[in-house]
N, C-alpha and C positions, 0 to 999 in steps of 0.2 A: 504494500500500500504506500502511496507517495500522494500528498496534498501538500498546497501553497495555499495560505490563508489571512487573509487581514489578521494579524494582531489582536485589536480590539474587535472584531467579529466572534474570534476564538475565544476570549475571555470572555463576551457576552455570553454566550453560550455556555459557557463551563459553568457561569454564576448561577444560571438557570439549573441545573442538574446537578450540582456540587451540595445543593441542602438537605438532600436524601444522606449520603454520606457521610458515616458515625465516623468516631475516631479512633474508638475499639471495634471491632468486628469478628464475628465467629468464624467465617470464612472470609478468605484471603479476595476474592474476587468482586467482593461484596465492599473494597475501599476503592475498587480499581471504576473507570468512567468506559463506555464502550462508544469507541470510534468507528463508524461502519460508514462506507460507500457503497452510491450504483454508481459511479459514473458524473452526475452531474449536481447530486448535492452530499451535504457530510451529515451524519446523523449522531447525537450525543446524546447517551442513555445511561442512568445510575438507579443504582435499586437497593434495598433491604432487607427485600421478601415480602414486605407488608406492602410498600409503597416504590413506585417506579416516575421515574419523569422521564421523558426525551424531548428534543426539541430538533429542530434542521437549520441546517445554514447554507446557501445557495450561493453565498459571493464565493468560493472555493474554487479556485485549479484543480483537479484530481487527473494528473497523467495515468493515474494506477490505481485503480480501486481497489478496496478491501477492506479487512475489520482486523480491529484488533481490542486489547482490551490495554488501558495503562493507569497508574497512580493518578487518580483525581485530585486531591488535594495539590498535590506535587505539581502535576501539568498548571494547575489554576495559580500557584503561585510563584512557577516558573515567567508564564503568561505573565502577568505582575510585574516582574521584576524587568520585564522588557519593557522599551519606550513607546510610548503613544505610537501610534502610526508606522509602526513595523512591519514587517512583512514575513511571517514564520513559514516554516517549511516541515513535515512532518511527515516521516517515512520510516518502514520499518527496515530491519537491517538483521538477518537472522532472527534471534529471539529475541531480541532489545528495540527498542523505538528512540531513533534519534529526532531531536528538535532544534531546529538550527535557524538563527537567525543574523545576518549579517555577519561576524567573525563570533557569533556566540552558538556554543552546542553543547547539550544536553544530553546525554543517554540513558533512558531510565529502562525498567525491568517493565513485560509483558507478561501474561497471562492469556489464552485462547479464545478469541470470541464464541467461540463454540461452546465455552463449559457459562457461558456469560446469562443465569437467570432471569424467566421474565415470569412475570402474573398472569395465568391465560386469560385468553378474555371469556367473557362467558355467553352461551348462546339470547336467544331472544331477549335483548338487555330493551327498555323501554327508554324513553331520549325526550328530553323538550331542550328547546332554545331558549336564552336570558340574559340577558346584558350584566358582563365582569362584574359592571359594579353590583349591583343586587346581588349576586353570590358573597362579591365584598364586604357588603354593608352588614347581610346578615352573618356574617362569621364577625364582623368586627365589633356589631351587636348583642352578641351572647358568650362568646367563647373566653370573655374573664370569668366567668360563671359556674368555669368547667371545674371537676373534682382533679386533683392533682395526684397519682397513683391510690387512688383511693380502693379497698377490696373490690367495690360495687364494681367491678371494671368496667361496666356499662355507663357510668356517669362519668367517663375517662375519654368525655368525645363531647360532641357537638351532634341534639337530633336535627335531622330534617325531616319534615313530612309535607309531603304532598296532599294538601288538601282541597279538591279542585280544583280552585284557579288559584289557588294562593301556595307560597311556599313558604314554609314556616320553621322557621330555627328556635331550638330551646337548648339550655344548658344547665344544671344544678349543679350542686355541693352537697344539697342539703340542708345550708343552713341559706343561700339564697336562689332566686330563679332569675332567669334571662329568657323574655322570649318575642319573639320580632317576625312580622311576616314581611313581604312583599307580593303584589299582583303577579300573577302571569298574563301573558295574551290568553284570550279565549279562544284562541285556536290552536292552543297547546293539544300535545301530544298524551299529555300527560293528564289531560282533564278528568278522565274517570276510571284512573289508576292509581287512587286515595294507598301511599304506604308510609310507613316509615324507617329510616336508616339514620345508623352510629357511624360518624365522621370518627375516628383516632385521631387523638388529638397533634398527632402529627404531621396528620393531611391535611389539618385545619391550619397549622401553623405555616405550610408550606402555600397552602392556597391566598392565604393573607401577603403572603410575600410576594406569591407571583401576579395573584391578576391584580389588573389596572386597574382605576376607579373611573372609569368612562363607557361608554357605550359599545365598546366591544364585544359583540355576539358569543356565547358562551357555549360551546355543545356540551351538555349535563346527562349521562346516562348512567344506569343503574340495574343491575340484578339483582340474584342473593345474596351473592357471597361480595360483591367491588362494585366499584364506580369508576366512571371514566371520565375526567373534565377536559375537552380539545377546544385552546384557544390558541388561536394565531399556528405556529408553527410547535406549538408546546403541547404535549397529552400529561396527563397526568393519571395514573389508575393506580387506587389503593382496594386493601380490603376493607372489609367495612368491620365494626365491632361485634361480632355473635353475640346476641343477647337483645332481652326486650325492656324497653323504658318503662319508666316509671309514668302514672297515669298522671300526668303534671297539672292536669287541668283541673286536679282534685286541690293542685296545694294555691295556685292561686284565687284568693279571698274574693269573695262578692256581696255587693251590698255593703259595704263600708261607710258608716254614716258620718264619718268627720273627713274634711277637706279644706286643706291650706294649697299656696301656691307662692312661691318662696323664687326669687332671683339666682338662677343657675349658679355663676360666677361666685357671687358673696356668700350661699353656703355652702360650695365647696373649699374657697379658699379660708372659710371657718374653720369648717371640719379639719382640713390641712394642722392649721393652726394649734386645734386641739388634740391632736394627735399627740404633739411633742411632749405633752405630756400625760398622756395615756397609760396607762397600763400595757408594758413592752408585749405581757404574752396575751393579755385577754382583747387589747386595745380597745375600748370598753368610752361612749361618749355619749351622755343623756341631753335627751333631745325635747326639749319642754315646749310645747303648743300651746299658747297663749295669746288671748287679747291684740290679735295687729301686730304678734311678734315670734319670733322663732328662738328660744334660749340653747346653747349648749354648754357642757358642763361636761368636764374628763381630770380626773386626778389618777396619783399614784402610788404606790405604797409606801413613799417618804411623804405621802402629804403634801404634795403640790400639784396647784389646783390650775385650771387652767377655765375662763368664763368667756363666752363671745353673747352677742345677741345681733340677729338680723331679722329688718323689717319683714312680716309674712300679713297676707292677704288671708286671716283666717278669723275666726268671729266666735267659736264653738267654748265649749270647757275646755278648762285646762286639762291639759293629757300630758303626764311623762313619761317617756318612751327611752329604756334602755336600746343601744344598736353597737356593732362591731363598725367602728370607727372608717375602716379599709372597705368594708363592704359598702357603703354609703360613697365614698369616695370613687371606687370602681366604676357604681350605677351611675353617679354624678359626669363623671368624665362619657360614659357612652351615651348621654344622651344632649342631641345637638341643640334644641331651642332653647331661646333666655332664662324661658319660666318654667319652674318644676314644679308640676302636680304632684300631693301625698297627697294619697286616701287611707285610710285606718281609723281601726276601732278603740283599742287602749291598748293598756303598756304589754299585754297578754298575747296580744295577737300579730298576725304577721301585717305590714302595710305595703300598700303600692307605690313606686315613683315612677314616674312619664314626664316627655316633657309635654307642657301643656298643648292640649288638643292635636298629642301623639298617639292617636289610638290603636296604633300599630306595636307599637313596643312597652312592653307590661317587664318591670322590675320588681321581682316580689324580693323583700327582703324579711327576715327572723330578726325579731326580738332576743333581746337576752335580759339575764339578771345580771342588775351592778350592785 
């Protein structure tokens, strides 16, 4: 195999497929990036077992086609280390792959494109179309939300479900929820194929890196077992999480009879505030609803207090409401309008934030005891 490659094309590339790519690996082949040709484009592919990416690049030379398999990390920071606007050269040479650019060359070690694993696809996969960003929005929406090795391994992802016309993202912990929809077109594919599927919180993270936040057509397909997301010159196909969710629509509260609406900005950069002196393990900040006014209050186990107050648009009894400090902040930052609606009952139960007249994205958060 012999290619000639923009520089900067090659590294764009590598950036794309290099986040699959652990640092320890079970198998040797599984750090390595797979470089394969037909002829007139180069194809770049890395995988896990769980999760694969590949992408293509067309500005290539290839006098010689063919595949092989080499150090991804190594190649991407080889690439790096050369100058903007280079011109690399990339051919293999018995068992080793040299890369040569100008009086500079590299020789690294090879492994077989042929022992090189992929994720089969799977038969009759169902497919709708949707613009980058709405896949974007709702993982950027829910996916602080996710449990972090938690046993429940099912709560270690991000759900989707298709419902109708709508695509709907949710995420817990357990002690909070995330969940956010978007429309589809009505003449989805997908319209009366009502399921649900576990993102690995992986594929979530990888997805958030990769797609755009623009109107770029999204191909989104799905089986039992993986998913396939083909944007641009990029596929991406993971497995999905075996297991079934929790009934989420049990834990978010209805009929909430108290409601404040509180200035985005000034109660998070409160809560911020009162963090510092929180309680390091519980992070622990009561949240007093009063009279035209939003109180908080966080101390420590040395006994220092920490008090804010901001204006809130609220009229009802007073209500104090213990909250984990970080969890409030989290919800705060994902949601984009000025004004944040709470709904809730008392200090007992769990309340809602949205921003206002978001009726799209429901932030259930737990109470706690301080």
């Amino acid at each position: 195999m012999k290619i000639e490659i923009p520089r900067d094309d090659l590294l764009g590339a590598l950036s794309i497929v290099a986040g699959v790519v652990e640092r320890r690996q079970t198998l040797p082949i599984l750090a390595n990036v797979l470089l394969e040709t037909d002829g007139e484009t180069l194809r770049l592919a890395t995988t896990d077992l769980e999760l694969a990416i590949s992408t293509q690049v067309g500005a290539a030379a290839i006098p010689e086609p063919g595949a092989v398999t080499v150090p991804a990390r190594k190649l991407m920071d080889l690439c790096r280390s050369l100058r903007e606007g280079a011109q690399v050269s990339v051919r293999t040479e018995r068992e080793r792959c040299v890369v040569a650019s100008g009086r500079t060359r590299f020789t690294l070690s090879t492994l077989p494109a042929a022992d090189f694993p992929s994720i089969a696809a799977e038969e009759g996969m169902a497919s709708l179309s949707l613009a980058s960003m709405q896949l974007r929005r709702l993982l950027d929406k829910t996916a602080f939300a996710m449990a972090q090795q938690d046993v429940r391994y099912y709560l270690n992802g991000v759900l989707l479900e298709l419902a109708g016309t709508e695509l709907v993202a949710v995420a817990t912990d357990g002690h909070r929820l995330s969940r956010f929809s978007v429309a589809l077109d009505t003449g989805s594919e997908a319209d009366e194929q009502n399921r649900q599927m576990i993102l690995p919180a992986k594929t979530v993270a990888e997805l958030r890196r990769l797609l755009a936040d623009d109107d770029t057509q999204l191909r989104f397909s799905w089986g039992e077992r993986s998913v396939v997301a083909a944007f641009g010159e990029t596929v991406l196909s993971s497995k999905l999480v075996d297991g079934k969710y929790p009934e989420y629509q049990r834990v978010i509260p209805k009929g909430l009879p108290r409601r404040a609406v509180v200035d985005r900005d000034l109660v998070r950069t409160a809560l911020q505030r009162a963090a510092i002196l929180s309680n390091e393990k519980y992070k622990g900040v009561r949240i007093n609803f009063d009279d035209g006014t939003l109180g908080l209050q966080a101390q420590n186990p040395e006994q220092e207090v920490a008090e804010d107050e901001v204006e809130a648009d609220y009229a009802g009894d007073a209500v104090s409401i213990g909250f984990n400090v970080g969890y409030l902040v989290d919800a705060l930052q994902a949601i984009d309008a000025g004004q944040v609606e709470v709904v809730f009952q008392d200090a007992d139960s769990s309340s809602i934030w949205r921003g206002l007249d978001c009726e799209r994205e429901t932030f259930v958060v737990m109470p706690m005891r301080l």
